[in-house]
C-alpha positions in Angstrom: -23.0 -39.5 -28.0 -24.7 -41.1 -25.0 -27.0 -39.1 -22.7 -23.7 -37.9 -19.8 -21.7 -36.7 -22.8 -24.8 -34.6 -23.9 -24.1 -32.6 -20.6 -24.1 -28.6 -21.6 -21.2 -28.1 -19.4 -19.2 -31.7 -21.3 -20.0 -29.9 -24.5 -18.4 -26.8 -23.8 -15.5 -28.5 -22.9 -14.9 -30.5 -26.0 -16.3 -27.9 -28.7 -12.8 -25.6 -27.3 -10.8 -29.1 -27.3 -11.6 -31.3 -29.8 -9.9 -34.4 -29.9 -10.0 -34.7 -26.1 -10.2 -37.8 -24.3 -13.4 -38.3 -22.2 -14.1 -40.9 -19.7 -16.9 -43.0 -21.3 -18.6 -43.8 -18.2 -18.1 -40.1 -17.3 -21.8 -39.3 -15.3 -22.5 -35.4 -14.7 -25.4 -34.9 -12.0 -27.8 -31.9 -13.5 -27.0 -29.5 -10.4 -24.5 -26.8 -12.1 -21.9 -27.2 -9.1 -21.8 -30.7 -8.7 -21.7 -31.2 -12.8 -18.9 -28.4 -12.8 -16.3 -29.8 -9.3 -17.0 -33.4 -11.2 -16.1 -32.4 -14.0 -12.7 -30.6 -12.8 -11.7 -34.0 -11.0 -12.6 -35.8 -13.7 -10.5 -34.3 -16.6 -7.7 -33.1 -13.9 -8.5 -29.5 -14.6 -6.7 -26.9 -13.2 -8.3 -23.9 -11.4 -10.4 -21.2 -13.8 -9.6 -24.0 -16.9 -12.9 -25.2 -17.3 -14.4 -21.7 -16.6 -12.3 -20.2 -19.4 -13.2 -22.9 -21.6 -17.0 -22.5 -20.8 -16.6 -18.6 -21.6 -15.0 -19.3 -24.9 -17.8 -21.7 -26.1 -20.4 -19.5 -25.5 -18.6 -15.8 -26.9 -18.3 -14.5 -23.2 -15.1 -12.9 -21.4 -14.4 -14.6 -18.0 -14.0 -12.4 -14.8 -11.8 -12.4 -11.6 -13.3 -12.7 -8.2 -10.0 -11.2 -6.7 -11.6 -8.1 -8.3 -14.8 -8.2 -6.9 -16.2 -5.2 -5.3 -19.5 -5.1 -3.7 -21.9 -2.6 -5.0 -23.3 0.2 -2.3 -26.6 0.0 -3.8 -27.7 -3.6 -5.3 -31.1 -4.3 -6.9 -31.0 -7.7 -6.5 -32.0 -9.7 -3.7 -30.0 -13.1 -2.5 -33.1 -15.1 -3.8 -32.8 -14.4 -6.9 -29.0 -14.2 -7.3 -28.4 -17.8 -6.1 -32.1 -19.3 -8.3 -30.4 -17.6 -11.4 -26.5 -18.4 -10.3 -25.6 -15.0 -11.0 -23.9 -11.9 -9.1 -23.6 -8.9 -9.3 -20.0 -7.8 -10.4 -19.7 -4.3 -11.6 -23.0 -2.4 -11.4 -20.7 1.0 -12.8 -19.6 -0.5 -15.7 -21.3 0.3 -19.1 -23.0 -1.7 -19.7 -23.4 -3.7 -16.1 -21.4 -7.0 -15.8 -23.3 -9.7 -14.4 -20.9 -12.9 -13.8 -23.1 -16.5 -14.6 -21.4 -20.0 -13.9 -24.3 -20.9 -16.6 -24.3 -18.8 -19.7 -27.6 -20.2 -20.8 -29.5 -17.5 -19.2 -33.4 -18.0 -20.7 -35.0 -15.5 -22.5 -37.6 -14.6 -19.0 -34.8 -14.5 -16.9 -32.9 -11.8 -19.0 -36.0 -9.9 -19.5 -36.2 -9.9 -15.4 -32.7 -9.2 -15.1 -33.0 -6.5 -17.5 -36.0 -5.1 -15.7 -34.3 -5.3 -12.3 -31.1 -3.2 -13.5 -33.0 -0.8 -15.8 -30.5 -1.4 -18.6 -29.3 -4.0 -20.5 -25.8 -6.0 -19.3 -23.3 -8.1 -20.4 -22.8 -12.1 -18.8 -19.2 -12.4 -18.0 -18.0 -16.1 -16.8 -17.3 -17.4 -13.0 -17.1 -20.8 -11.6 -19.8 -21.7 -9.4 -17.3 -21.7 -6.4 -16.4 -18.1 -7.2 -20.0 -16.9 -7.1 -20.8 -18.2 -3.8 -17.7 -16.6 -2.3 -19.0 -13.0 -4.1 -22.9 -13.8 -3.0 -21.4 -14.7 0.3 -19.1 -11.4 0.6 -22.0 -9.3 -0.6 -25.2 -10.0 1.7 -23.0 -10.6 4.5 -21.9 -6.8 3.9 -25.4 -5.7 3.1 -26.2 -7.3 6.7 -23.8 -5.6 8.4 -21.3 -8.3 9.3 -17.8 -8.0 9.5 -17.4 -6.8 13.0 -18.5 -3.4 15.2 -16.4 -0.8 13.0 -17.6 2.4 12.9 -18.3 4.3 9.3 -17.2 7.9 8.0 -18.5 8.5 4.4 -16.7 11.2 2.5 -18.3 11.9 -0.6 -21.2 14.0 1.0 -21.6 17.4 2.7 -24.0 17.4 5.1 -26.0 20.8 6.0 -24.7 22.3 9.2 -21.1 20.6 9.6 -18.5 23.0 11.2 -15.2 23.5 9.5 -13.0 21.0 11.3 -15.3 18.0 9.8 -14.8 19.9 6.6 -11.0 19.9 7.2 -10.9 16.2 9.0 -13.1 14.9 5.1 -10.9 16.7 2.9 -7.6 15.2 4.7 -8.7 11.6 4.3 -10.3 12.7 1.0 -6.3 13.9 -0.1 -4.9 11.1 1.2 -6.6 8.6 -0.5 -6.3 10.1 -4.0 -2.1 10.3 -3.0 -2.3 7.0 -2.4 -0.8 7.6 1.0 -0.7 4.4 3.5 -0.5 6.5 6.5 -2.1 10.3 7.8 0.2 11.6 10.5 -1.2 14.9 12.1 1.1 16.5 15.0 2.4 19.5 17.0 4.7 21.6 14.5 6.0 25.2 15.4 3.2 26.6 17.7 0.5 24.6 14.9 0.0 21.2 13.9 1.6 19.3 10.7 0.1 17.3 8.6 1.8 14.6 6.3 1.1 11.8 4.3 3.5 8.8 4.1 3.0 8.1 0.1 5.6 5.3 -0.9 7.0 4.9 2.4 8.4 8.3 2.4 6.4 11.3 4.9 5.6 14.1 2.8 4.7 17.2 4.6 0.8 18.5 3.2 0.0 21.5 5.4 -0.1 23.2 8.7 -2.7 24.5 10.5 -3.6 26.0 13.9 -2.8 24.2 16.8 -6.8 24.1 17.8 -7.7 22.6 14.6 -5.7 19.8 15.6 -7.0 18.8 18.8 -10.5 19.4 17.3 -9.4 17.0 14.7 -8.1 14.5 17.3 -11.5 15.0 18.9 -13.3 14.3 15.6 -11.3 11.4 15.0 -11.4 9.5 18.5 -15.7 10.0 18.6 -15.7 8.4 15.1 -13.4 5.7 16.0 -15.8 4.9 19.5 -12.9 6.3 21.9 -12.8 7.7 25.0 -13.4 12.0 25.3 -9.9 11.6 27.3 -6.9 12.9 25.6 -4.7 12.3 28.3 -4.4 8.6 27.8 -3.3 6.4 24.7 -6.0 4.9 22.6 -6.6 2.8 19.5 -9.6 2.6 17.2 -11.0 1.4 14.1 -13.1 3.1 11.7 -14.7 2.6 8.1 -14.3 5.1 5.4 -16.7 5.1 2.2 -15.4 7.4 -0.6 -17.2 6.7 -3.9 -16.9 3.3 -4.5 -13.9 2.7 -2.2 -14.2 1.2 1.4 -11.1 2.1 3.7 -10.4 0.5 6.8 -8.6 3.5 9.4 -6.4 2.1 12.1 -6.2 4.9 14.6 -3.9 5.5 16.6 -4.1 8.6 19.2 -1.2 9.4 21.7 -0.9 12.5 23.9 3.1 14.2 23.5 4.5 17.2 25.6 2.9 20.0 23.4 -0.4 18.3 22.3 -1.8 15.2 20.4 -0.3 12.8 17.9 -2.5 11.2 15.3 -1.9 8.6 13.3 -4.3 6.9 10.9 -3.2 3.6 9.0 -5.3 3.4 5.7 -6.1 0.1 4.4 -8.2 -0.1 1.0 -10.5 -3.0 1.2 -11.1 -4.9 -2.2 -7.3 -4.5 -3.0 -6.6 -7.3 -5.0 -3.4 -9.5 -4.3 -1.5 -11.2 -6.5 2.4 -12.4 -6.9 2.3 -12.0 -10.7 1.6 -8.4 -10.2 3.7 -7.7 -6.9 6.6 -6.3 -8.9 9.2 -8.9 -8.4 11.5 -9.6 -10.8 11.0 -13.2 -13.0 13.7 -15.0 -11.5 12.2 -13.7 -7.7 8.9 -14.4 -9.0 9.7 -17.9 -10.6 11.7 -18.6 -6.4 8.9 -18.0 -4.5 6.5 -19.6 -6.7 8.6 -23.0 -6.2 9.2 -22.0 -2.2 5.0 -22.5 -1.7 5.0 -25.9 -4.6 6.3 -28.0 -1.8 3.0 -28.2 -0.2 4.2 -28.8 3.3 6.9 -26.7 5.8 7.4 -23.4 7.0 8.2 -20.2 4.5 9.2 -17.1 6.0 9.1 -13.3 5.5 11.8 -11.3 7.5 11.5 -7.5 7.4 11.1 -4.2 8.8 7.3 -2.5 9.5 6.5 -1.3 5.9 8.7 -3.8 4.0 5.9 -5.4 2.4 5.7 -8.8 4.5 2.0 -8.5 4.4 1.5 -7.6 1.3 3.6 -10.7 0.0 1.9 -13.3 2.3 -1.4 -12.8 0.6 -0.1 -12.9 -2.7 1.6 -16.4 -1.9 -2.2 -17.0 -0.4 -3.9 -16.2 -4.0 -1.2 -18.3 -5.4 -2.6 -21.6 -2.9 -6.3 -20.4 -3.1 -8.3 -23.4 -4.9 -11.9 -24.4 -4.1 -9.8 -27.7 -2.5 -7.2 -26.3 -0.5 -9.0 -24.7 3.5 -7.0 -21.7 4.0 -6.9 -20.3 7.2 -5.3 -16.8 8.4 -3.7 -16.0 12.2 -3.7 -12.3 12.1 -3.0 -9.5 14.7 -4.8 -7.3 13.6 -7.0 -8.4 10.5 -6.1 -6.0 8.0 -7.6 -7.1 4.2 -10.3 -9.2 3.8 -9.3 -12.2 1.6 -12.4 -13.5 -0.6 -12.5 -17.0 0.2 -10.3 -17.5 3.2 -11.2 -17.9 7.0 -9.2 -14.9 8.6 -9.3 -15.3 12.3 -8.0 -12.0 14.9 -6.2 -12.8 18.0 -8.3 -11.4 20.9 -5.6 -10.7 23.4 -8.3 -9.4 25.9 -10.2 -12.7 26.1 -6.8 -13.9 27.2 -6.4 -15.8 23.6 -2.9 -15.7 22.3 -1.3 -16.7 19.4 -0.7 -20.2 20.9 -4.5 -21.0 22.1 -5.9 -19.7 18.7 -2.9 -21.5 16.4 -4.1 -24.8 18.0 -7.9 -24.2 17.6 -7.1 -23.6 14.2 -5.3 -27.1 13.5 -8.0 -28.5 15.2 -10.0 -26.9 11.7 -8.3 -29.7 9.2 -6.4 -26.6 7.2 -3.8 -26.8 4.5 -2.2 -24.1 4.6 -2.0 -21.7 7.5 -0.7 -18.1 8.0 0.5 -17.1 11.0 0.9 -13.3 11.2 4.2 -13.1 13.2 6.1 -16.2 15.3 6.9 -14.0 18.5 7.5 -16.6 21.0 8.6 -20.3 21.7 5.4 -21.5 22.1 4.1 -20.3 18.5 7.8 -21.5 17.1 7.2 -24.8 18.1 3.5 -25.6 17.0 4.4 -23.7 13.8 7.2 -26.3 13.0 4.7 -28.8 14.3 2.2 -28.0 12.0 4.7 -28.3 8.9 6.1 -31.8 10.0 2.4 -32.9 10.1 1.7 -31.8 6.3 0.7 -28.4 6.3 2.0 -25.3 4.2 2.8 -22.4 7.2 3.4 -19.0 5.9 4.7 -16.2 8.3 6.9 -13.3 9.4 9.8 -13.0 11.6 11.7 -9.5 12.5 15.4 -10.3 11.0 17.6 -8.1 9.2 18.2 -10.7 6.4 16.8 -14.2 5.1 19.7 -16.1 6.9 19.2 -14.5 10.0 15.8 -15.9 10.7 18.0 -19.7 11.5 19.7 -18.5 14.2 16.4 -16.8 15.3 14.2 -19.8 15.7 17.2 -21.2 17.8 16.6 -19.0 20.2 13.2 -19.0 20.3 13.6 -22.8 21.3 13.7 -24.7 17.8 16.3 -27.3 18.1 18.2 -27.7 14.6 16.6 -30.8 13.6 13.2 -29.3 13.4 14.6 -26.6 11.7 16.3 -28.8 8.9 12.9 -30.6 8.3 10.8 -28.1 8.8 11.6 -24.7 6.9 11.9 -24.7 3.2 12.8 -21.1 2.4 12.8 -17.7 3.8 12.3 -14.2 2.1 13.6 -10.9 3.1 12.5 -7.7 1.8 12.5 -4.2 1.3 10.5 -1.9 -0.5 12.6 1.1 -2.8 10.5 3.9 -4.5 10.1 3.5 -8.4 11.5 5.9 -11.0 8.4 8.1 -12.2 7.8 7.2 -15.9 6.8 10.9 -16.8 9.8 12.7 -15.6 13.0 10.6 -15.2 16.0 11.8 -17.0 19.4 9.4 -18.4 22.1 8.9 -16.2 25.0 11.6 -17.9 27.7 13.2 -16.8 28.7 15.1 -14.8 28.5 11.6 -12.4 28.1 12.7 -8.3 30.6 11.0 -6.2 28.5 7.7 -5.5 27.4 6.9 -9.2 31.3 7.0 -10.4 32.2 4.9 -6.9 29.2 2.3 -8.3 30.7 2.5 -11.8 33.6 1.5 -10.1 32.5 -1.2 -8.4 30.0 -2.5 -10.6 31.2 -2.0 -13.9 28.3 0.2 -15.0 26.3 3.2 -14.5 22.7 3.3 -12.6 20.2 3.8 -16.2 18.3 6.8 -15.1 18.2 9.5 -11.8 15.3 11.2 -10.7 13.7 14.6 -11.7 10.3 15.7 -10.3 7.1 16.7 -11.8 3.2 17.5 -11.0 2.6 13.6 -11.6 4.7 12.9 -8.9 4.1 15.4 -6.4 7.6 16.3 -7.5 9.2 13.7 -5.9 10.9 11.9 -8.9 9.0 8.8 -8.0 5.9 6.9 -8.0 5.2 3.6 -6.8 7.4 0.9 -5.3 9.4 -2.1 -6.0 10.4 -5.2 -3.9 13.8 -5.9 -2.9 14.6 -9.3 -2.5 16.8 -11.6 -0.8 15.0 -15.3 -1.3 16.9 -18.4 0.9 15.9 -21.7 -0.5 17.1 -24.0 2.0 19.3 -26.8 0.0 19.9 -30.3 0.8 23.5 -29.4 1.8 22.3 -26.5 4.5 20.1 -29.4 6.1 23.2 -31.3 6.7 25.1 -28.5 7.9 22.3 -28.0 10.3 22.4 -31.8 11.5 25.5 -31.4 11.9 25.6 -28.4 14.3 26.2 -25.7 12.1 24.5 -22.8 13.5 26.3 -19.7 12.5 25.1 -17.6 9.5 28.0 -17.8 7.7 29.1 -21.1 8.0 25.1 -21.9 6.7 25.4 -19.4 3.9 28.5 -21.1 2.8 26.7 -24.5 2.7 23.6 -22.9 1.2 25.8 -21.2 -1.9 23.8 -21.0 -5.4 20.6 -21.7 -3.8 20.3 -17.6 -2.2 20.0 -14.4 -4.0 21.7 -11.2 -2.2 19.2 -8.0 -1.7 22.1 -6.4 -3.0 21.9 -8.3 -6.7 18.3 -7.1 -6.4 19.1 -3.7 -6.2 21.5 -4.4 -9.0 18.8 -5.5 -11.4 16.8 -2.5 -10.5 19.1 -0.1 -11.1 20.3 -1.0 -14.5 16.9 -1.3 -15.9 16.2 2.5 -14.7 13.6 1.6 -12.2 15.0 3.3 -9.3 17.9 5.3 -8.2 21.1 4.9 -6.5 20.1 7.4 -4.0 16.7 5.3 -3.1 18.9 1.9 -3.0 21.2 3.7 -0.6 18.8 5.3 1.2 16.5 1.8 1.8 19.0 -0.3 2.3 22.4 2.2 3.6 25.9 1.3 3.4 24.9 -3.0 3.9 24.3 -2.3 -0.3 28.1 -0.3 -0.2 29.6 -3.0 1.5 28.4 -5.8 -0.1 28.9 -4.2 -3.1 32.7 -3.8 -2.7 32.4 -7.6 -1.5 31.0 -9.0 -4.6 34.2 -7.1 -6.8 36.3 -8.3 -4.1 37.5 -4.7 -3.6 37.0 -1.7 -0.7 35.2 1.7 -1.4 37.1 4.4 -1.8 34.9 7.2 -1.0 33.5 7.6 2.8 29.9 7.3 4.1 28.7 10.7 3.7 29.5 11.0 -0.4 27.9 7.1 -0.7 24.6 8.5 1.2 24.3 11.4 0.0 20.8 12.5 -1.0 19.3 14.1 -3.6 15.6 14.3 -2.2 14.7 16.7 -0.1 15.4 16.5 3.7 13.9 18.5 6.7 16.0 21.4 8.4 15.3 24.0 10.6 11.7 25.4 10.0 12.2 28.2 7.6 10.1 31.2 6.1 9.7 31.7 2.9 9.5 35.2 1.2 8.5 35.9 -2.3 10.0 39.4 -3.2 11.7 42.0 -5.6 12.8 44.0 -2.4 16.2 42.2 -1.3 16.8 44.4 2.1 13.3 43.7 3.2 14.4 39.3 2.5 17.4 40.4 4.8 15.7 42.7 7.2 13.2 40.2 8.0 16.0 37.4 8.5 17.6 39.9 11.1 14.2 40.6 12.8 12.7 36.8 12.8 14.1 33.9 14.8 14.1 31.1 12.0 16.2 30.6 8.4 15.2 32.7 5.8 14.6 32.0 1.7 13.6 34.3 -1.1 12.8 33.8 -4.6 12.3 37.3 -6.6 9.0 36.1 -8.1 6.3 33.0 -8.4 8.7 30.6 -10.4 11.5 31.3 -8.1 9.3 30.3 -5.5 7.8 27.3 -6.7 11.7 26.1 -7.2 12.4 26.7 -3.9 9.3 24.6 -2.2 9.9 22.1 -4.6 13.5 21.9 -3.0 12.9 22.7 0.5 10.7 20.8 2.8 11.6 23.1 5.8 9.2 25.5 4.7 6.3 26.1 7.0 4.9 29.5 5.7 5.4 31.8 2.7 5.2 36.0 2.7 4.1 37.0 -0.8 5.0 40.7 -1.3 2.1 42.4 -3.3 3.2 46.0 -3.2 5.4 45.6 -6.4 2.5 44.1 -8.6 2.5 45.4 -12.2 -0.2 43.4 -14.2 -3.7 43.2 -13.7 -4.4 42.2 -9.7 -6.7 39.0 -10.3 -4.5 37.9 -13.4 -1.4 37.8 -10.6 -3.3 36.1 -7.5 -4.9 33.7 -10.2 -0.8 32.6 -11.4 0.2 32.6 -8.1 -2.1 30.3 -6.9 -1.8 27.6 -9.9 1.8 28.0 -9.0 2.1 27.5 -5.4 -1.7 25.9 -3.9 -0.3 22.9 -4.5 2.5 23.2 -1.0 -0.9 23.5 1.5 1.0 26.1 3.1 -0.2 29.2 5.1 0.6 32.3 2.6 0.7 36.1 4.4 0.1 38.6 1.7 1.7 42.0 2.4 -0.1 44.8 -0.1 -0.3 48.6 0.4 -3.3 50.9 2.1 -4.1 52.1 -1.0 -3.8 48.7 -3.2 -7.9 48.2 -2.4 -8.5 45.8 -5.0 -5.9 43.8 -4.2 -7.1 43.5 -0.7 -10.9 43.1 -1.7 -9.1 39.8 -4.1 -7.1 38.9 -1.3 -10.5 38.3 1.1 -12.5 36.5 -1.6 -9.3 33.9 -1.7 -9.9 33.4 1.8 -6.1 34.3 2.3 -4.6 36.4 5.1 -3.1 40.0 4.5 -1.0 42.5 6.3 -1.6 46.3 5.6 1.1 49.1 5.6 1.5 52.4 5.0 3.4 54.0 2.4 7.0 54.5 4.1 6.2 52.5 7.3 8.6 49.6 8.0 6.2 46.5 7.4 8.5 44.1 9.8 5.9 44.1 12.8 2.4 43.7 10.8 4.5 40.6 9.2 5.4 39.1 12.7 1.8 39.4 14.0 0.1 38.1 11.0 3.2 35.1 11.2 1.8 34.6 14.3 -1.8 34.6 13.1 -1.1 32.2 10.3 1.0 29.6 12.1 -0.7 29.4 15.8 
């Protein structure tokens, strides 16, 4: 073995492929990178081959950069990360994980690294590319880069903060654990509502007084760097640090008839993106994974707000992103930070647009570009541009389905011919709510109206329905699942197009076995028993019915309102609810009060009922009646019902002292009567109390 094949990094290499065939002139320079990007271009290697292969040879585990996540506190300084090619990668783990590109760590620079971190660690394996891009993304955070944002951490409680900061903490605080991608706060019934969107669906968390929610609005805005005006419309940014997760808060503040709207979008930085874990089916999966092989043309997402376009874009990125492809992102506004990639905003108040900052970017040799919406001619046409002239352009349209996006870049000013050269495939989606694994039951009879009309029509039954438990905030679901509808533009749809085909469907015609229907999609789903009819219908409404029918080549036989029917809950009328043996008192109160009524007879009953109901915006409790031991009772009935965030008005009896004394020390509201006293009027002043 001559003196190049003697290199560490060569002999790694052939001890986990023996047999291999080596270049004999093969030369590796000493300098780790250099040997290693050689090395790759020598033998052809494909990305995270040679670092697996490195990892085997010397007994160590290799690591992902995509899961990366910078430590708040790190003892190591830049100097002596890059003079040991090493980085920090999980500082919580037991023990630490420090990722190498050089395994051969000597016995000094252990002892220092040991020394340093106070603990022994375990080497895990990254390519010397990869630990740049984590060194980079770590000092760069450490320096503050990464723009003016303004920072909110909510794992502390500082001495002397006032109960809205408390409340404002322990919203964002909630909303984060319930995985919820939006916080909406606004005027409800005389207070303010607050709701999470968790899995595109708004969920209503609690109400509170109406000046709790301008203070909060107030709160929000001074974090965020706004104005002290809330008369006008504003947007802001802010940073949230909550253990070891960093959330970027779009805000958005807006004043309404009777009060303030708030809406913050919540965007967890170090999310990692990938298409093999996006959810899409294996044929889907397998579609868009050949759509971004061609190397050059346009793919496009078409969608709603909240489909998932986003999302999907980046995972097609992580798909491209090599150490020799120059990525380069057109976003408006940045919203994840891609390790790696060169994410530039459009700053539409230095009088940049899309246009201006998509030609300074091809002006920056890229090979694949994403453009984060075509909105006008002017970005259609350098788009198309850019994909005649070799490069990969990813980007989103606003269609109601995959073919639909043709006729659109007609009208933005595309003439056909471009068209035909220059897109290779466009995806719509949707995103339907997943079945909860913990608590969905078999599909059994007796079937509702729309599973025997899909029976009908399909030929089977949906595999499971939905139930509801604490897992799933009683919901019946938990996560989400893409629907797709993935256009590959065929050689026979260019023709069409050259021809002067230009309705959709004429092109879908000439495009036949090479698109898949959101419809069959939702098919797929639904016999596996990962979601429901009533989410399909629901996501993507009668479209699914009809094309449904289409597909058998027969009509439905049921009308709308039995195919959309719903089995989730559905907001109504604000009602009250009132937890009580007493049924004239239920009925008295429903005469006296000027909103629906509902009763349950006792804590379970209850529970039922808000489970059910989402037009509940306060519950009575009637504590006169109590039998058992008072703490025992208010103990059940709070591990019963705490979880609804609703305001709860006790009603006890003058001489029920105890129960009052409990009552206070829950930090709960109670109306007092006498013995024999109607207790209507202390229940609509402490309503009014409770709910303003």
């Amino acid at each position: 073995m001559n003196e190049s094949q003697g290199h560490w990094l060569l002999r790694a290499w052939q001890k986990t492929h023996p047999g291999a065939v080596v270049p004999q002139d093969l030369e590796l320079p000493l300098d780790t990178a250099q040997a290693w990007r050689q090395l790759e271009r020598q033998l052809r290697l494909k990305s995270g081959e040679l670092a697996h292969s490195v990892a085997e040879a010397h007994g160590i585990d290799v690591a992902n950069i995509l899961e990366f996540k910078p430590p708040a506190s790190n003892p190591l300084s830049l100097q002596v990360c890059r003079q040991d090619r090493i980085l920090p990668f999980d500082l919580k783990a037991d023990p630490p994980l420090i990722a190498t590109s050089d395994p051969r760590l000597p016995p000094d620079e252990r002892d220092r690294l040991k020394f340093a971190l106070g603990q022994n660690f375990k080497l895990v394996m990254l390519s010397p590319d990869d630990i740049e891009t984590g060194l980079t993304r770590l000092f760069a955070e450490e320096s503050g880069a990464g723009g003016n944002r303004y920072s909110l951490e909510l794992g502390t409680h500082e001495a002397g903060e006032n109960q809205n900061v408390q409340i404002a903490k322990a919203i964002l605080r909630e909303a984060i654990d319930a995985r919820a991608s939006d916080v909406h706060i606004h005027p409800f019934v005389g207070g303010y509502a607050v709701r999470f969107r968790v899995d595109g669906v708004l969920r209503r968390i609690a109400t509170i007084p109406a000046s709790t929610g301008v203070n909060l609005a107030r709160y929000f805005g001074a974090h965020a760097g706004l104005e002290p005006n809330p008369l006008i419309a504003q947007d802001g940014r802010l940073q949230l640090n909550y253990g070891e997760r960093n959330v970027d808060v779009r805000l958005s503040i807006l004043p309404v008839f009777d009060g303030i709207r708030i809406v913050c979008r919540l965007l967890e930085q170090g999310r990692s993106f990938s298409l093999s874990n996006s959810g899409f089916s294996t044929s889907d999966y397998r579609a868009l994974k050949r759509l971004v092989s061609f190397g050059t043309g346009i793919v496009m997402l078409t969608g709603p707000t909240g489909s998932g376009k986003t999302s999907t874009l980046y995972a097609l990125l992580s798909e491209l992103n090599d150490v020799g492809v120059n990525i380069m992102t057109l976003e408006n506004p940045v919203e994840y930070v891609l390790p790696g990639i060169s994410q530039v905003q459009v700053n539409d108040a230095q009088g940049l647009s899309f246009g201006d900052t998509l030609r300074a970017i091809l002006r920056q040799d890229p090979d694949v570009v994403l453009v984060g919406e075509i909105r006008d001619e002017e970005t259609a046409r350098i788009a198309a541009q850019a994909a005649l002239t070799g490069h990969m352009v990813l980007s989103t349209l606003h269609t109601n389905d995959a073919m639909a996006a043709i006729p659109r870049l007609l009208g933005l000013g595309l003439d056909a011919a471009t068209i035909a050269d220059a897109v290779v495939g466009v995806v719509s989606q949707r995103l339907a709510r997943k079945l909860c694994s913990d608590c969905s039951t078999e599909t059994a009879a007796p079937l509702s109206a729309a599973e025997a009309e899909y029976q009908r029509l399909a030929g089977e039954l949906p595999a499971r329905r939905a139930t509801g438990c604490e897992a799933c905030s009683f919901t019946g679901y938990r996560g989400r699942l893409p629907l797709a509808e993935i256009l590959e533009v065929s050689v026979t749809m260019r023709t069409a197009l050259l021809d002067g085909v230009c309705s959709v469907e004429a092109l879908r015609e000439a495009n036949k076995g090479h698109q898949t229907s959101m419809t069959e999609s939702a098919k797929r789903w639904l016999v596996s028993g990962s979601t429901t009819l009533e989410e399909v219908s629901r996501v993507l409404g009668l479209h699914f019915w009809n094309e449904l029918a289409k597909l058998r080549g027969a009509s439905l036989q049921i009308g709308a309102d039995d195919l959309m029917a719903k089995s989730h809950r559905r907001e109504a009328r604000s009602s009250l609810l009132i937890v009580t043996p007493d049924e004239r008192l239920a009925q008295a109160l429903g005469q006296e009060i000027e909103m629906p009524i509902l009763s349950a007879l006792d804590s379970t009953g209850a529970c039922e009922q808000l489970r059910h109901e989402n037009s509940i915006v306060a519950v009575v409790i009637d504590g006169r009646h109590v039998s058992e031991t008072f703490e025992v009772w208010l103990r059940e009935l709070r591990s019963r019902l705490a979880w609804s965030g609703l305001p709860v008005l006790f009603l006890v009896d003058e001489a029920q002292r105890e129960l009052r004394t409990l009552i206070d020390a829950f930090d709960a509201h109670a109306v007092c009567t006498e013995a024999g006293r109607n207790p209507l009027a202390g229940i609509n002043d402490g309503l009014r109390r409770i709910l303003t």
